[in-house]
C-alpha positions as CSV (number, residue, x, y, z in Angstrom):
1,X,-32.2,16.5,37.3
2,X,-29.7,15.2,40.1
3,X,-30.5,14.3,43.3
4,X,-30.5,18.0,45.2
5,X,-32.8,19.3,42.9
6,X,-35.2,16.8,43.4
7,X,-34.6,17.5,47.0
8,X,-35.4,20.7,46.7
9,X,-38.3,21.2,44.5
10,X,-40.0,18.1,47.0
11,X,-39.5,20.5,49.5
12,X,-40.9,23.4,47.6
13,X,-43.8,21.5,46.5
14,X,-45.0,19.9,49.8
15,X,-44.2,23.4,51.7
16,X,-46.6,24.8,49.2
17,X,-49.1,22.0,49.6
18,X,-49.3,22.4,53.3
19,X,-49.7,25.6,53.0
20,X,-52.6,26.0,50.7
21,X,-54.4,22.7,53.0
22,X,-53.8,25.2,55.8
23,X,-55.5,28.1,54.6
24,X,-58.0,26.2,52.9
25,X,-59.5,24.4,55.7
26,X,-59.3,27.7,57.5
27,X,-61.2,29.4,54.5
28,X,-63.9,27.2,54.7
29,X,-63.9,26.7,58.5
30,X,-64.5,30.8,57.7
31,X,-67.1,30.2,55.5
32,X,-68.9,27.6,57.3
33,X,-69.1,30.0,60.3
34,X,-70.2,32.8,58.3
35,X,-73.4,30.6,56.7
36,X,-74.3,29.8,60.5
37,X,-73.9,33.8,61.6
38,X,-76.2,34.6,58.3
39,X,-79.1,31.8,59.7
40,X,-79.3,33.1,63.1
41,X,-76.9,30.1,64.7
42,X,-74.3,30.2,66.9
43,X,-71.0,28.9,65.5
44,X,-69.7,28.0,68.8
45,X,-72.6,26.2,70.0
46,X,-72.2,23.4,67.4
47,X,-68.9,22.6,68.0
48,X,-69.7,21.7,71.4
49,X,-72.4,19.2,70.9
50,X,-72.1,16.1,72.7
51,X,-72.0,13.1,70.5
52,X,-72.6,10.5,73.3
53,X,-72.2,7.5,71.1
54,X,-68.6,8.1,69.7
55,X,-66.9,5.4,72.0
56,X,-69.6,2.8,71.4
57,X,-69.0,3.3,67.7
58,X,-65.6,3.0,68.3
59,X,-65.4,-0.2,70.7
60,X,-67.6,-2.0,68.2
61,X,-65.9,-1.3,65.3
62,X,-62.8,-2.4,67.0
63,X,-64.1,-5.6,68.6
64,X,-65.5,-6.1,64.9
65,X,-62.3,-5.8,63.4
66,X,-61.0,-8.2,66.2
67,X,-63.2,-10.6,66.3
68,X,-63.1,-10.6,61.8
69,X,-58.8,-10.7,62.5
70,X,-59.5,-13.8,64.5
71,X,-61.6,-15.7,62.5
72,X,-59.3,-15.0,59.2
73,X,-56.1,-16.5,61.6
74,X,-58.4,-19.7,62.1
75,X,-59.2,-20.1,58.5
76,X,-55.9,-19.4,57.6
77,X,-53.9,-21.6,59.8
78,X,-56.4,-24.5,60.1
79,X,-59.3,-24.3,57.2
80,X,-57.9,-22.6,54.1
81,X,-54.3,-24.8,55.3
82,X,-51.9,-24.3,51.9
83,X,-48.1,-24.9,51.3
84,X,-45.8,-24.0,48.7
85,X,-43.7,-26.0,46.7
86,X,-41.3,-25.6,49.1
87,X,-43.3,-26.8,51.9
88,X,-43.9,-23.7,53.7
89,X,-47.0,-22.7,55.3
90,X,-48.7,-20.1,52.2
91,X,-50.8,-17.0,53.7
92,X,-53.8,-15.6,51.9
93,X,-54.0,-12.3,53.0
94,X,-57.3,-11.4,50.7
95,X,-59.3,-13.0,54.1
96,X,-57.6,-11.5,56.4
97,X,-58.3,-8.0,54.9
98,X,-62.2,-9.6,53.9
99,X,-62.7,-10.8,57.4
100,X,-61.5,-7.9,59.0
101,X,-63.8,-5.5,56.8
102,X,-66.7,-7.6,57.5
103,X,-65.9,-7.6,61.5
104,X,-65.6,-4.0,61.1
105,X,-69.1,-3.4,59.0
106,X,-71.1,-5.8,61.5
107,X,-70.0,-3.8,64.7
108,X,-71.1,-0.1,62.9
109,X,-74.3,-2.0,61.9
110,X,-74.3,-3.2,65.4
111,X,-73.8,0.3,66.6
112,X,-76.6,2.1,64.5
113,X,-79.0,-0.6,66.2
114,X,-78.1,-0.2,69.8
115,X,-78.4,3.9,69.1
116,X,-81.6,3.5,67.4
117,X,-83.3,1.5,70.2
118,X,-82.0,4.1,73.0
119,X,-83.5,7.0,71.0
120,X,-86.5,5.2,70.5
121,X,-86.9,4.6,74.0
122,X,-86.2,8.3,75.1
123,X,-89.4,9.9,76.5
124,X,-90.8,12.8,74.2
125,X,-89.7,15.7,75.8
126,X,-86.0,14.3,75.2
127,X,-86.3,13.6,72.0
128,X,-86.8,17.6,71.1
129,X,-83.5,19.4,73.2
């Protein structure tokens, strides 16, 4: 095959993957809705739930994955210090992409603690709505 076929049949084949991704996640979006209707439960009702702790989720994680990118620099440049045989300063990118999993991990774990203490120190009767 030369170079505009290719062409084409990528084209062809993605068009057609987009496509069915489209009207599958609508099928099951369909579906999904239907399931609620068949319970008794209002399909629009639970895609407007608040979820109040999204940003501090998000923050933490981020600040996690900060805070992990520093430390790896540190080690990097002044612990884990390594040159080549040509004298030049030798990355190891396995702790950066450690540290910054780890930094990432402890501010969701740090996340699911804060969010557990605030619903455990809701009164009763907003614990139930």
């Amino acid at each position: 095959m030369d170079e505009g076929q290719l062409a084409i049949l990528w084209l062809l084949l993605s068009s057609l993957a987009l496509f069915l991704m489209i009207f599958g996640i609508r099928y099951l979006r369909s579906r999904e809705n239907m399931a609620m209707i068949e319970k008794g439960m209002d399909p629009k009702l639970n895609r407007a739930r608040p979820a109040p702790f999204v940003n501090l989720k998000w923050g933490l994680l981020l600040v996690g994955a900060g805070a992990g990118l520093l430390v790896a620099y540190i080690l990097s440049e002044y612990v884990l210090y390594r040159t080549d045989k040509w004298g030049h300063h030798d990355d190891n990118p396995a702790v950066y992409f450690a540290l910054i999993a780890i930094g990432g991990g402890l501010g969701l774990i740090s996340s699911y603690k804060i969010e557990k203490k605030e619903l455990l120190d809701r009164p009763e009767d907003y614990k139930a709505a």
